[in-house]
C-alpha positions in Angstrom: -27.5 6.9 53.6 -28.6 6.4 49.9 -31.6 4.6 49.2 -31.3 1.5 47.0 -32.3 2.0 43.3 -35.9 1.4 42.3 -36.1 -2.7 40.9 -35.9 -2.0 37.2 -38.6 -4.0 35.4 -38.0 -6.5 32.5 -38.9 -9.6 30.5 -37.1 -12.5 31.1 -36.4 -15.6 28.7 -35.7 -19.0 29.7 -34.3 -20.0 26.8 -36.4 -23.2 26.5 -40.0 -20.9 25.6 -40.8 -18.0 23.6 -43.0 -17.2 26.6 -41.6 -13.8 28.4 -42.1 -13.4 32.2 -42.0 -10.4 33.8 -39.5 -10.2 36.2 -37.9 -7.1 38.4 -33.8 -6.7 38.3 -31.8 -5.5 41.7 -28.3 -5.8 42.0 -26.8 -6.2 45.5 -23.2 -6.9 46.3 -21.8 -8.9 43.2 -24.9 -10.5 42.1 -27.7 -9.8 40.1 -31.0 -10.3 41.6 -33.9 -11.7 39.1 -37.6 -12.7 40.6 -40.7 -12.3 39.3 -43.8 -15.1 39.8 -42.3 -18.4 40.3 -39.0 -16.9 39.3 -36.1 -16.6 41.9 -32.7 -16.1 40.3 -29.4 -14.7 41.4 -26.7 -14.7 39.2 -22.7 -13.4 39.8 -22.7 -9.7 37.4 -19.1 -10.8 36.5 -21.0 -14.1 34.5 -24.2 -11.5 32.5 -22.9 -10.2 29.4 -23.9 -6.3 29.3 -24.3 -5.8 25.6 -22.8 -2.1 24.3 -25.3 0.5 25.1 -27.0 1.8 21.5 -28.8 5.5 21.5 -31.8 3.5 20.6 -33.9 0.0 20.5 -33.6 -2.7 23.2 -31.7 -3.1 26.1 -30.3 -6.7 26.9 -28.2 -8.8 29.0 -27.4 -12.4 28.3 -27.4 -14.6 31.4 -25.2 -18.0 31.7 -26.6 -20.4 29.6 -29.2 -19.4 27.5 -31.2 -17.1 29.6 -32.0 -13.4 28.2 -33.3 -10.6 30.1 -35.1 -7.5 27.8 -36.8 -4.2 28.0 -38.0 -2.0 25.8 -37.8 1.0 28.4 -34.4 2.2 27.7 -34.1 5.3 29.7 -35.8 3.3 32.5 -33.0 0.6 32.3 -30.1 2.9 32.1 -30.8 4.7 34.9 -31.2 1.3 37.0 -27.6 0.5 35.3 -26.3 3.6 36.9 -27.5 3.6 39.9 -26.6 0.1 40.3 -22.9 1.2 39.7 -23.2 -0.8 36.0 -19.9 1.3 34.3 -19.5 1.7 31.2 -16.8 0.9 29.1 -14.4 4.6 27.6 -15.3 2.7 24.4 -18.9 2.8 24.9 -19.1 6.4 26.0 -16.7 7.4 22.5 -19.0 5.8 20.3 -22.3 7.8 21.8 -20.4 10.9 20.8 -20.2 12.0 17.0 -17.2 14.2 18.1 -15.3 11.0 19.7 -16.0 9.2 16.8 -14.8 11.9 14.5 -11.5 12.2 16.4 -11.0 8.5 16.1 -12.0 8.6 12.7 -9.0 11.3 12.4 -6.8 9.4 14.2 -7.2 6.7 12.1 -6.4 8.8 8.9 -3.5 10.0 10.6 -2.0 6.5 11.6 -2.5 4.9 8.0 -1.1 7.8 6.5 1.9 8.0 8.6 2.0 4.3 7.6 1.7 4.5 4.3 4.2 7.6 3.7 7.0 6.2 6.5 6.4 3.5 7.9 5.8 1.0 4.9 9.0 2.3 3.1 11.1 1.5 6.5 9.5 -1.4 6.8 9.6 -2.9 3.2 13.6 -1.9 3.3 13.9 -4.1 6.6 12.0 -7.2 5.0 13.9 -6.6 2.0 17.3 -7.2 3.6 15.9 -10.9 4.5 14.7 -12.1 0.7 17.0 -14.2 -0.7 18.6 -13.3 -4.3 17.2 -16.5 -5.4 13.8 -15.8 -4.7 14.7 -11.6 -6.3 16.0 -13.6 -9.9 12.9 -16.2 -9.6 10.5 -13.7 -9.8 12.2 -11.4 -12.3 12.4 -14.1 -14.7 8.6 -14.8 -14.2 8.1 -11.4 -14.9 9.7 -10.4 -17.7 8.1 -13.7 -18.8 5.0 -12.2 -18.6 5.6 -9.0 -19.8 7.5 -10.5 -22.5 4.3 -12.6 -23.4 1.9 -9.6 -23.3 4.1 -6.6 -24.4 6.9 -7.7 -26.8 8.5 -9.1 -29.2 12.1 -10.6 -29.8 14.1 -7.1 -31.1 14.8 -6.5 -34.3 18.2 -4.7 -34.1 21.1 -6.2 -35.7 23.1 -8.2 -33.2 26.0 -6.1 -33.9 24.3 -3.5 -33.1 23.1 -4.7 -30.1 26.4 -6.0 -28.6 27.9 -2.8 -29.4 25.2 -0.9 -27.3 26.1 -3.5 -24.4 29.9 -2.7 -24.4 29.0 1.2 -24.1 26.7 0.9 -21.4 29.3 -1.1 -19.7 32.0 0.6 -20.0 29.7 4.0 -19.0 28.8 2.2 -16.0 32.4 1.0 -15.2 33.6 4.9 -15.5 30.6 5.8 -13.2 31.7 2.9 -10.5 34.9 4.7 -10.7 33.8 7.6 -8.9 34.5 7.9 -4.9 31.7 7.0 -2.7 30.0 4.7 -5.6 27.7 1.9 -4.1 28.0 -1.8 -5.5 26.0 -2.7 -8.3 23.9 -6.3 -8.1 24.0 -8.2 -11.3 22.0 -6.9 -14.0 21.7 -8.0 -18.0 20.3 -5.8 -20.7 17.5 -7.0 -22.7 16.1 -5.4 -26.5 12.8 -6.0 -27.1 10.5 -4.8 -30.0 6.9 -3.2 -28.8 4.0 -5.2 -29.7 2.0 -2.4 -28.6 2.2 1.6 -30.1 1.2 2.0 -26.4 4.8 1.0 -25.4 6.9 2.7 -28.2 9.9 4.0 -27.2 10.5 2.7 -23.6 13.0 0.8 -21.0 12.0 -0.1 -17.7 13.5 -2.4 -15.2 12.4 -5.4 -13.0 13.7 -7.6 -10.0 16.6 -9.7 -10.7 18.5 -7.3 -12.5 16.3 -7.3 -16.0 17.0 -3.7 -17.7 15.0 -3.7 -21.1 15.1 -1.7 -23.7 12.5 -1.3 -26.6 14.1 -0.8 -30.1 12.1 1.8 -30.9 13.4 4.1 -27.8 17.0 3.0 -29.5 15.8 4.5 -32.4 14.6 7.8 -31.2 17.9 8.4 -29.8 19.9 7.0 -32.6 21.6 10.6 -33.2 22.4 10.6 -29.3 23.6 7.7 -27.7 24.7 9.6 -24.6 21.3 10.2 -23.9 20.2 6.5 -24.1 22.9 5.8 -21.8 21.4 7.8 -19.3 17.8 6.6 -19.7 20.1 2.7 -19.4 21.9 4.8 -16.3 18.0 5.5 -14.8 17.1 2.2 -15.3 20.2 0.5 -13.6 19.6 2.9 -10.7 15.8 0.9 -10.2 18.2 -2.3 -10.1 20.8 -0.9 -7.9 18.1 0.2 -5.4 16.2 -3.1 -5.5 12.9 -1.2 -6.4 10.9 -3.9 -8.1 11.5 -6.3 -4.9 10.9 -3.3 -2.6 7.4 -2.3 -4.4 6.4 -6.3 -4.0 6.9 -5.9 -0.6 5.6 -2.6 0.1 2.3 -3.5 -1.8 2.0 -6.9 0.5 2.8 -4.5 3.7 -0.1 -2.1 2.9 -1.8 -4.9 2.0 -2.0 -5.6 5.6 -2.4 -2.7 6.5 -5.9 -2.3 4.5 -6.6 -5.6 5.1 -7.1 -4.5 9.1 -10.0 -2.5 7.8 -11.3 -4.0 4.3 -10.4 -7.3 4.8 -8.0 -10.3 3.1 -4.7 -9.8 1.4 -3.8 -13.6 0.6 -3.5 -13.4 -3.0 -0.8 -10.0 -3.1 2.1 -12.0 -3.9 0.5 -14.5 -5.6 -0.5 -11.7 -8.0 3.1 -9.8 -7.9 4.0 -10.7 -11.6 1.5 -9.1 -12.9 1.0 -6.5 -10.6 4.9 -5.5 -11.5 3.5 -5.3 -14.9 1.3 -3.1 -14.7 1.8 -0.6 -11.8 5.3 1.8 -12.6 7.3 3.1 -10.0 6.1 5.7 -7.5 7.8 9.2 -7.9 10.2 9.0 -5.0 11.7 5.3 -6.9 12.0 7.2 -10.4 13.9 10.3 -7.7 16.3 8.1 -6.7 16.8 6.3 -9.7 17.2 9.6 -11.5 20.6 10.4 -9.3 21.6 6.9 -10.3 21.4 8.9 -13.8 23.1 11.7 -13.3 25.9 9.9 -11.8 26.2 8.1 -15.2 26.4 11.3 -16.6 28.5 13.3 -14.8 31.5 10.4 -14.8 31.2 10.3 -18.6 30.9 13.9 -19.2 27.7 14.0 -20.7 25.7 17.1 -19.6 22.7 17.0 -17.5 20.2 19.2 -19.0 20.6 16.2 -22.3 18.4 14.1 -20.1 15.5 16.2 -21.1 15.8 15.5 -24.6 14.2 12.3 -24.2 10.9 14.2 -22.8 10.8 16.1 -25.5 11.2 14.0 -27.9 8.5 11.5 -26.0 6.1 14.2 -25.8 6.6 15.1 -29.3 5.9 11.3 -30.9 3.0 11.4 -28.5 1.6 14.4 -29.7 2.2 13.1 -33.3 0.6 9.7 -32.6 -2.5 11.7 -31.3 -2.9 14.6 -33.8 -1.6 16.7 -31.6 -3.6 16.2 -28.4 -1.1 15.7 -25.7 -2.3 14.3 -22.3 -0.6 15.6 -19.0 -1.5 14.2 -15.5 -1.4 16.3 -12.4 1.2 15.3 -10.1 -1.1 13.9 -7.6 -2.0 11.6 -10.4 1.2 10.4 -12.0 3.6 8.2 -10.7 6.5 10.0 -12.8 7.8 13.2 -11.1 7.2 16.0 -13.6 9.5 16.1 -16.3 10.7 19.7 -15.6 11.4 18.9 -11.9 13.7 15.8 -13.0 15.4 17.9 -15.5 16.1 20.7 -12.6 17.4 17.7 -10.4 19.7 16.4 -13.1 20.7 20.3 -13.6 21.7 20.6 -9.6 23.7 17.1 -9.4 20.2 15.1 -8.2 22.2 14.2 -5.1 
């Protein structure tokens, strides 16, 4: 027969004094046993809170009420816990060890990744399905708005010319829509813009509700080849095609959530979506899959593939031209943009 554990010793507070009394703690049955001089307590162990067990400091346990019981004896009271048959939570015993809490630190990494790489994408494309087009064109017109407000300035192309670059792009996208197995194409308009910033130069980008634009200066680096443009256009329609503006709103509010589970509030994500679309560009696997939208373009209307690289090079050389000839290249791990020589092998192989 096992003898019953020693009375562990502690100081008890009312809750109505600063005043400690010593008291001694048994626990028989269900209920926890507290007397000391002109003390006589018995309280149901279901009702004491048992505070997580800490490698160090104080041990505690709040009573109903305001009573406290402490000790600064530590080894002492876990032993009386013990042998009282006090259990301790899996949760405690995980956070005592360094190699728990590494593996659940792991674990973690594991799950947000997994997350972040799968789950968020899957999950953005479900919500996506469920936002109206009304809200998609609302928020493309605010903005293009905005970029328009920051960025640039009403184009300076000839109206001429710029209807006549409308009818080819149509009638290149009409030839591509031709094809078997083509996918249906939202509305979209095409807007030319001048840069207000030498930071911009020669660029087209698109936004949600079907806003392609086009900076004049990118029309006239390409003035000699037109097919080309149309395939940068093509790129660009592809972003609109795949909703990828709207899908990177919502995939930013989803990891929002996400992060905000372990650094706190998202609120303000889509209040800030304008100008987050403004300034973030599309992750590598968008700019992918528009670039198949490309070479789609390209192949229906005959233009070859490997032209698609012309536009780097010509980039990289008005770069290198703006900066004396310092060029700056980010890793891939850096960039948003695929590299330019893996986009150009895509384009080479069909991209799809």
């Amino acid at each position: 027969m096992n003898a019953a554990p020693t009375p562990c010793r502690a100081d008890y507070f009312d809750g109505l004094q600063a005043r400690a009394q010593p008291v001694r703690l048994t626990i028989e049955g269900e209920q926890l046993h507290i007397r000391g001089e002109g003390i006589s307590l018995h309280v149901p162990v279901r009702q004491v809170q048992w505070p997580e067990r800490q490698r160090h400091g104080q041990r505690q346990a709040h009573l109903p009420g305001q009573g406290l019981l402490s000790t600064d004896d530590a080894a002492a009271w876990d032993a009386w816990a013990r042998a009282s048959g006090l259990h301790e939570s899996t949760l405690v015993h995980w956070m005592q060890s360094w190699r728990h809490v590494g593996l659940s630190m792991l674990l973690l990494v594991v799950v947000l990744f997994v997350a972040y790489r799968w789950g968020t994408p899957w999950a953005a494309r479900a919500v996506l399905t469920l936002v109206p087009a009304a809200t998609e064109a609302q928020l493309g017109d605010s903005v293009l708005a905005q970029v328009e407000a920051q960025w640039l300035l009403p184009s300076k192309l000839p109206a001429e010319r710029q209807a006549a670059l409308r009818r080819q792009f149509e009638q290149a996208v009409q030839r591509s829509q031709a094809l078997p197995g083509a996918e249906p194409l939202p509305g979209w308009v095409l807007h030319f813009r001048a840069a207000r910033q030498r930071s911009i130069g020669a660029n087209a980008f698109a936004l949600p509700g079907g806003h392609i634009v086009c900076t004049d200066e990118l029309v006239h680096l390409l003035a000699d080849r037109p097919d080309v443009l149309m395939a940068v256009l093509g790129h660009e329609l592809g972003h609109v095609q795949q909703r990828h503006g709207m899908r990177l709103v919502v995939q930013t509010a989803l990891l929002g959530a996400l992060s905000s589970v372990v650094i706190g509030d998202f609120s303000t994500v889509l209040a800030s979506a304008p100008a987050m679309l403004g300034q973030l560009a599309y992750s590598r696997e968008f700019e992918l899959e528009a670039d198949q939208a490309a070479a789609r373009l390209m192949r229906a209307n005959g233009i070859p593939p490997e032209a698609f690289g012309l536009l780097f090079e010509r980039i990289r050389a008005q770069r290198s031209a703006a900066t004396g000839g310092a060029t700056v290249e980010l890793p891939i791990g850096l960039s948003t943009h695929p590299p330019d020589a893996e986009r150009v092998r895509r384009m080479q192989h069909g991209a799809d």
